[in-house]
N, C-alpha and C positions, 0 to 999 in steps of 0.2 A: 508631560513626557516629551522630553525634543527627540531631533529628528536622527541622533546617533543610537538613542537604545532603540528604537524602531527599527534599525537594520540587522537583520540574523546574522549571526557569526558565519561566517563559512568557512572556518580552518578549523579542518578535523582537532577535534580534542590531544592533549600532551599524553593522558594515558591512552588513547584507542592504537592497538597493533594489531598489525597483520595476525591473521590466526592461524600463520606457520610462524609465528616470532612469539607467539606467547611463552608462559613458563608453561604451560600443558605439552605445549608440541615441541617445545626444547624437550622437556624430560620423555616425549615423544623418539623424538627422532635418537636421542641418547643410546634409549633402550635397544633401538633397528641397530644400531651400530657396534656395541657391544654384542646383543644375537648374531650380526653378521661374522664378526670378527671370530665367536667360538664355533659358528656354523663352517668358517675356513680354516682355522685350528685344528676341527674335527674331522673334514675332511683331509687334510692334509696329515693326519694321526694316524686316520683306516685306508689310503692310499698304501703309506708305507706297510702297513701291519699286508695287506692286500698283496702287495709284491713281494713281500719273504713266502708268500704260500700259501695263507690262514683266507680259507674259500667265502667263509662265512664275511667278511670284511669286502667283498665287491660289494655286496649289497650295502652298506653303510655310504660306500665310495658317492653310490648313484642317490643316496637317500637324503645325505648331508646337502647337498647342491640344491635338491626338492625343498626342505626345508628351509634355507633361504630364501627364495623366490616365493612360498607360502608371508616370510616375514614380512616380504618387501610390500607383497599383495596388500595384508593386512595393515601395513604402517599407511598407504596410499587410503585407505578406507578411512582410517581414525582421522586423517587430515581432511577428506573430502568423502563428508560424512551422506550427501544426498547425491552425491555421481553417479549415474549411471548408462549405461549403453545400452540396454532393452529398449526395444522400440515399445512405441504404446498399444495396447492389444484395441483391434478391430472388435466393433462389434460384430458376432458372427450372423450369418446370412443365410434365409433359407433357401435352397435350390428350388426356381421357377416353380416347376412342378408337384412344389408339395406346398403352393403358398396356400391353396383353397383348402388343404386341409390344417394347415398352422391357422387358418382366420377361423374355419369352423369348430377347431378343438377353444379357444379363444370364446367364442361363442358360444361355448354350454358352458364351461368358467362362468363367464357374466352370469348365463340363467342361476346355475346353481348357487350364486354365492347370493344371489334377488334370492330365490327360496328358502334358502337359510337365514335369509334377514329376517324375513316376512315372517318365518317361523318362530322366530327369536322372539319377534314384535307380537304375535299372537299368542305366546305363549306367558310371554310377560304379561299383557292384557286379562290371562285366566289368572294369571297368580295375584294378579293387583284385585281382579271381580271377587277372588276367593277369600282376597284378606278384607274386602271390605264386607262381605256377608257372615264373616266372622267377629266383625266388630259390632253386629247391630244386634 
């Protein structure tokens, strides 16, 4: 082997793209902008219908704008699928004054789960003595 295939490649591959330039996120981003485009069509349809009179059509006015900014949300998610702004949750904590009682609840758990073994183990010991003085 000499010493030119020994060396790794290091220029990204001819097909590797960006994963907002793929064909997913093209017919991606497609879609946000055709919904945007009828989300302002329709907005601008119950604006007018709105101002000759017709009461029921404010509500559309305010709903159509909601529903774009829903799209936008969602289009933003399908590209950047593990984003998030939550902080990471704290383990929670018990206040000072109830630790001796969180140690000693803690401390019958252990006993009782010891006397449930032991039971387990004693009882399986008569079932094994029982099957064996029914084999003889």
């Amino acid at each position: 082997m000499s010493d030119a295939e020994k060396v790794p490649d290091v220029q990204p591959a001819k097909g590797a793209q960006s994963p907002l330039l793929g064909a997913a996120a093209m017919k991606t981003h497609l879609t946000v902008v055709v919904g945007l485009a009828l989300c302002v069509a329709a907005f601008w349809f119950e604006l007018g219908r709105a101002e000759r009179g017709n009461e029921l059509s404010w509500a559309y006015v305010f709903e159509w704008p909601l529903l774009a900014i829903f799209a936008i949300y969602m289009w933003w998610k399908l590209l950047h699928p593990g984003f998030t702004i939550r902080k990471a949750r704290e383990k929670p904590t018990v206040a000072p004054e109830y630790e001796g009682m969180l140690q000693a609840w803690q401390g019958e758990v252990r006993k009782l789960e010891m006397n449930r073994r032991a039971e387990e183990a004693g009882s399986a010991q008569h079932t094994g003595d029982a099957a064996t003085l029914d084999d003889e």
